[in-house]
C-alpha positions in Angstrom: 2.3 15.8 21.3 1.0 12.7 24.2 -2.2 13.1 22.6 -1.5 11.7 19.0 1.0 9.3 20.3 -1.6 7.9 22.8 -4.4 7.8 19.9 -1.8 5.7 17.6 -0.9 3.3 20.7 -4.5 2.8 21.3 -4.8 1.8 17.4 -2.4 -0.6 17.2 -3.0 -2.3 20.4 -6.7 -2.9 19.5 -5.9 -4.9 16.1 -5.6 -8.6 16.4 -4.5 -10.9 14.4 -4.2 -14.1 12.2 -2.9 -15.2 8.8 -2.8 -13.3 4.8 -4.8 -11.0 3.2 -5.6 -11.9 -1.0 -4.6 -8.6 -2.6 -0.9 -7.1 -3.6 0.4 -5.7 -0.4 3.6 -4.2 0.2 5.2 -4.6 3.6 6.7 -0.4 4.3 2.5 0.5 5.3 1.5 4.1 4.4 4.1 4.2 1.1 1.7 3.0 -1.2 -1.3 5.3 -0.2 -3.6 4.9 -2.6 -3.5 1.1 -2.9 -4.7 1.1 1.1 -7.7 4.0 0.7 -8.7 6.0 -1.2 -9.2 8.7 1.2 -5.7 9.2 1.1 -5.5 10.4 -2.5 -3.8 14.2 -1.9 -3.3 13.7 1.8 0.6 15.1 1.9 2.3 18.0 2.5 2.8 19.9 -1.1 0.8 20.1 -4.7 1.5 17.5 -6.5 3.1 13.7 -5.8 5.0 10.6 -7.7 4.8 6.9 -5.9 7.0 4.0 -7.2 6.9 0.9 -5.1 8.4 -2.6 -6.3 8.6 -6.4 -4.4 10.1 -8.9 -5.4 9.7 -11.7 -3.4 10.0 -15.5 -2.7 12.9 -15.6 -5.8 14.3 -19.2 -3.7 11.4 -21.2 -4.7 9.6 -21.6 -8.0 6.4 -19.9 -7.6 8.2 -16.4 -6.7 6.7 -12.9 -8.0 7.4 -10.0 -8.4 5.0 -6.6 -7.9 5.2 -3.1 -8.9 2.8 0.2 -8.0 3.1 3.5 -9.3 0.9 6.8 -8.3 0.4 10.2 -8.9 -2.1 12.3 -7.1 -2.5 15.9 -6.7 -5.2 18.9 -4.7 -7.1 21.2 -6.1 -7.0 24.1 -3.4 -8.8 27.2 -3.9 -7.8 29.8 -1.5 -11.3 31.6 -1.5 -12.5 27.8 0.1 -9.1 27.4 2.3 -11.4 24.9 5.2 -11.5 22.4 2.0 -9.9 20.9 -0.7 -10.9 18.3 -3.6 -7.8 15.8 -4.7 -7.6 13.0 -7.9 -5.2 10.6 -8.5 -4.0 7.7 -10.7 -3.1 3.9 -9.5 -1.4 1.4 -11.7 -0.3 -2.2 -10.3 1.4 -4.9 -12.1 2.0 -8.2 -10.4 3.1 -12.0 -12.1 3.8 -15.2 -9.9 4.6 -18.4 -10.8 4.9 -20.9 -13.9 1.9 -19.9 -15.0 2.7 -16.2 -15.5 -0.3 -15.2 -13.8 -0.7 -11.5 -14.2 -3.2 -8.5 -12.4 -2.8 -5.2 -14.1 -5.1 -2.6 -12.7 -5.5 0.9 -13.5 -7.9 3.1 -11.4 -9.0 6.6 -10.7 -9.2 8.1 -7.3 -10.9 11.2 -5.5 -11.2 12.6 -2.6 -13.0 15.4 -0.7 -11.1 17.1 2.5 -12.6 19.2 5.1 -11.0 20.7 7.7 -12.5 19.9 11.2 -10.2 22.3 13.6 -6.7 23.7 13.2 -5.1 20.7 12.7 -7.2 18.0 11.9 -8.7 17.6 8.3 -11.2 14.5 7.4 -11.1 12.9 4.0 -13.5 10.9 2.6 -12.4 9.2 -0.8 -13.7 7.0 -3.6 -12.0 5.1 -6.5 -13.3 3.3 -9.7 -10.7 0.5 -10.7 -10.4 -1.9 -14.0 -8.2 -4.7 -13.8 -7.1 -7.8 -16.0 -6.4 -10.6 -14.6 -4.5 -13.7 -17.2 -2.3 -17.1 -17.1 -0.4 -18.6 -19.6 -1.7 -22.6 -19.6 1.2 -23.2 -22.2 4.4 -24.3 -19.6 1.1 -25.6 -17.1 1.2 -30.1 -16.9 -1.6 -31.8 -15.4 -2.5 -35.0 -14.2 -5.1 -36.0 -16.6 -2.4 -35.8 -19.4 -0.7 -38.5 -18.4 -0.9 -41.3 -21.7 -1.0 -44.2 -19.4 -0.1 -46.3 -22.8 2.6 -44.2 -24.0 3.2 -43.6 -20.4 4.2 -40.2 -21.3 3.0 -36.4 -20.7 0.6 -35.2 -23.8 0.1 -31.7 -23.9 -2.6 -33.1 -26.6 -4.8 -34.3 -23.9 -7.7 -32.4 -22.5 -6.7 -31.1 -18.4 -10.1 -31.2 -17.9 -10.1 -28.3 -15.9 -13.0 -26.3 -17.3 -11.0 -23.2 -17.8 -12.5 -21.6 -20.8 -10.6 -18.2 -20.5 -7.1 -17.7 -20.0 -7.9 -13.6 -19.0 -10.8 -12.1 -17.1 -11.5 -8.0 -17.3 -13.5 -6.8 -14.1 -14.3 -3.2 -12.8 -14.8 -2.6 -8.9 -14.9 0.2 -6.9 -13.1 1.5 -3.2 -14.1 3.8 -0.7 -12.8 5.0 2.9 -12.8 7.5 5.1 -9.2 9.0 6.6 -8.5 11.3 9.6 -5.3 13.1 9.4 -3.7 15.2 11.9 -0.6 17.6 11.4 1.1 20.2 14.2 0.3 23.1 12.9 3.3 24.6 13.2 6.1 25.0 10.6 8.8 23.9 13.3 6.9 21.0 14.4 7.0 17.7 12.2 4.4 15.6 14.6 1.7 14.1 11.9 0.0 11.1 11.6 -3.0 9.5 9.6 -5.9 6.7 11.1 -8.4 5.2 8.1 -10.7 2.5 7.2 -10.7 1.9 3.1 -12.9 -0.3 1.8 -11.3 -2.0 -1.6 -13.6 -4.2 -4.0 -16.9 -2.6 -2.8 -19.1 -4.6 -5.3 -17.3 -7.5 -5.3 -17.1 -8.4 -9.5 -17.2 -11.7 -11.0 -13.0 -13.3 -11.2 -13.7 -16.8 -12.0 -11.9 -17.8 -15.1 -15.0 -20.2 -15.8 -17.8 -19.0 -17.7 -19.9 -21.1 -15.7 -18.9 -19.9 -12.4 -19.4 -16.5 -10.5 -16.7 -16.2 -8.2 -17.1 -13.1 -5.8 -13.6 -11.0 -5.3 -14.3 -10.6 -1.7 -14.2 -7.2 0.3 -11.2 -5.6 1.8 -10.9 -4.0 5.1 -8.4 -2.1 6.1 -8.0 -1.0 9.3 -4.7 1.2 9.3 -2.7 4.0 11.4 0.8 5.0 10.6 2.8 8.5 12.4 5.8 10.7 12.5 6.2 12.0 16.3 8.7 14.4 16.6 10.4 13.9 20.4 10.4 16.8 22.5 12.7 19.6 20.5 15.0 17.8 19.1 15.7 16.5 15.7 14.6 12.9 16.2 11.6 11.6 15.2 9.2 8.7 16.5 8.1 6.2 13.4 4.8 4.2 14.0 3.0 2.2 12.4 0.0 -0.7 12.0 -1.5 -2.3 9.7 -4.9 -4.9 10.1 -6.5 -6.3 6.9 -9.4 -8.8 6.0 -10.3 -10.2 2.9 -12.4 -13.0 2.9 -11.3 -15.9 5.2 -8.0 -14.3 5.5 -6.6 -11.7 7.4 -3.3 -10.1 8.1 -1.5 -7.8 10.9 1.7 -5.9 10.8 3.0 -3.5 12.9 6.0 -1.5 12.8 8.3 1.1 14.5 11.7 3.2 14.2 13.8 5.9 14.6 14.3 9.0 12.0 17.2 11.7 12.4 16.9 14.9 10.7 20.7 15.9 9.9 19.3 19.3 7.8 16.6 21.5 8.6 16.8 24.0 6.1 14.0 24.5 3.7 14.5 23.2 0.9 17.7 21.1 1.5 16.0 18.8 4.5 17.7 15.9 5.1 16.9 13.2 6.9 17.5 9.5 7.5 15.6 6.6 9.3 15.3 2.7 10.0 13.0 0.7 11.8 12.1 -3.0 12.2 8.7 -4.0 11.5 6.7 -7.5 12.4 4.2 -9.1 10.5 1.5 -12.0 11.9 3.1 -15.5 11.8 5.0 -14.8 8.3 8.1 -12.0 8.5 10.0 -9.8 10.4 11.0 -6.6 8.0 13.9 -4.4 9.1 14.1 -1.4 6.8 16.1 2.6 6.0 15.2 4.9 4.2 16.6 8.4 3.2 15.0 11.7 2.6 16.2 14.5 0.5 14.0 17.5 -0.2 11.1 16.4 -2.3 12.6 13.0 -2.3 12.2 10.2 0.0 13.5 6.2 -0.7 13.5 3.2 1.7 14.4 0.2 1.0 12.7 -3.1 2.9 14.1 -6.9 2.8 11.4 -9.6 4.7 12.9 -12.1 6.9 10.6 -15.0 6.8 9.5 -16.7 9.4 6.4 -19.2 8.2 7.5 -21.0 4.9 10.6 -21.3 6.1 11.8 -24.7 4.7 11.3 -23.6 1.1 12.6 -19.7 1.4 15.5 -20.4 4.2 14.2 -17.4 5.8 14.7 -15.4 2.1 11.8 -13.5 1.4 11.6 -10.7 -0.1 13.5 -6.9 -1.2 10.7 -4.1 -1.5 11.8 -0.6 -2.5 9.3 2.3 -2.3 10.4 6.2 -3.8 8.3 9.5 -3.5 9.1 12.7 -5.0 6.8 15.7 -4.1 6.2 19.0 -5.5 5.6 22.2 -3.6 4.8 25.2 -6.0 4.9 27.4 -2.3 8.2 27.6 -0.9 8.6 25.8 2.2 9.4 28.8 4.2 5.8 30.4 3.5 3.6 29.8 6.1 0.9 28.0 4.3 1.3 25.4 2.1 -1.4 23.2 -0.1 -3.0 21.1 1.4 -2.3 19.9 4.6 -0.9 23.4 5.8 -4.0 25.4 5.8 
């Protein structure tokens, strides 16, 4: 097991770092697959799988918002071709901030195509088409150039001379990655982890509000590695986890680690629990728990901030993330779609 623990030590000491990434992003990596890469899309032990995650953050201060991602992605194994594998899935996101209301929805469609490489090693390479509304509400907006300076009053009357001839923008863009996954293969053994690069926004559409302006939704990398290393023979397990994005000017490191203790082994009525702590570039520290259940598994998050601190009092935000998977092979057989091949 030194081998995949060195390979994920190696990964998240060679990320470096500075501020935020642009996009949604949800602090518990690896539990919202399919918003990091595509190439994840099917990558889990079972048939078929249900993602909710929801943030709400920065409720302190008046530009707070709240975001919410769910996904459902499935394989389509053929036993005749049992060295490969084709996956779908489906992505929505919902996210609204501030007085403005302003609002991304987003539905996309992912696949992804699997080979295995050697016994335990399968690479993915995955691609996603996504459209996606983004709007504001100008009503409850007040700007300087509406200022009467006779009445010396607000006028909502008055132009804001802003330019903004749309209040809601459509645009379609497309993802790609590539995702190297790695499981014991051995039904005893729970050692697994998962190294990618997705690519998000690949042709970078038009989201200026301004029909006069093209504004470029910029590319975004992410770099990412997360891992379950199970320690020696026992029951406990080793959680890590990184995390390095770039969009634009702006990038963004976390990294993460904890402990998990599996209290029931028996298939079908696993049960384990975890909690870790996990640190994110100049902005939050996140301790989090989380509880699995047969094909259930919920953790619950809460950011401590640490940059913004005079407005949030250190308050930023609860994140809760729930999968439920579905296994039409018993977990006792020895192989199991897709990952257990």
């Amino acid at each position: 097991m030194y081998q995949p623990l060195l390979t994920v030590l190696f990964l998240v000491a060679t990320i470096c770092t500075t501020t935020h990434a642009q996009d949604i992003h949800f602090s518990q990596i690896g539990r919202s697959p399919l918003n990091l890469n595509p190439a994840l899309t099917g990558i889990f032990e079972g048939d078929l799988r249900f993602i909710g995650n929801y943030r709400s953050q920065w409720n302190t201060i008046p530009v707070g918002y709240e975001t919410f991602s769910g996904a459902v992605d499935m394989s389509f194994y053929n036993k005749n071709y049992d060295k490969r594998f084709f996956s779908g899935g489906l992505l929505f996101n919902y996210d609204v901030a501030g007085d403005s209301r302003l609002s991304l929805a987003s539905l996309g469609l992912s696949g992804s195509y699997t080979q295995r490489m050697a016994n335990a090693h399968f690479l993915t390479i995955g691609l996603a088409g996504t459209l996606t509304q983004r709007a504001f509400n100008q009503s409850d907006l007040q700007f300087d150039s509406q200022y009467n300076y006779e009445t010396r009053e607000y006028d909502s009357k008055l132009d804001n001379l802003e330019g903004l001839n749309n209040d809601s923008k459509t645009l379609a863009d497309v993802s790609a990655g590539l995702n190297w996954h790695y499981r014991v293969p051995r039904r005893d053994r729970r050692t697994n982890f998962d190294i990618g690069l997705g690519i998000l926004h690949f042709n970078q559409p038009n989201k200026s509000f301004r029909d006069t302006e093209y504004e470029k939704l910029p590319l975004r990398w992410n770099l990412y590695g997360f891992s379950e290393l199970q320690l020696g023979g026992s029951r406990l397990d080793l959680l890590l986890n990184g995390i390095y994005q770039i969009q634009g000017p702006h990038t963004e490191l976390e990294l993460g680690a904890g402990l998990q203790i599996h209290l029931d082994t028996d298939p079908g009525e696993e049960l384990a629990v975890n909690v870790g702590l996990a640190w994110r570039n100049d902005d939050a520290f996140t301790p989090f728990a989380g509880l699995r259940y047969g094909p259930w598994d919920v953790r619950v998050s809460y950011d401590v901030n640490t940059g913004f601190v005079p407005a949030t009092n250190r308050r930023g935000g609860t994140e809760v993330s729930l999968l439920y998977t579905l296994a039409t092979v018993k977990p006792m057989v020895t192989k199991i779609c897709p990952v257990y091949l």
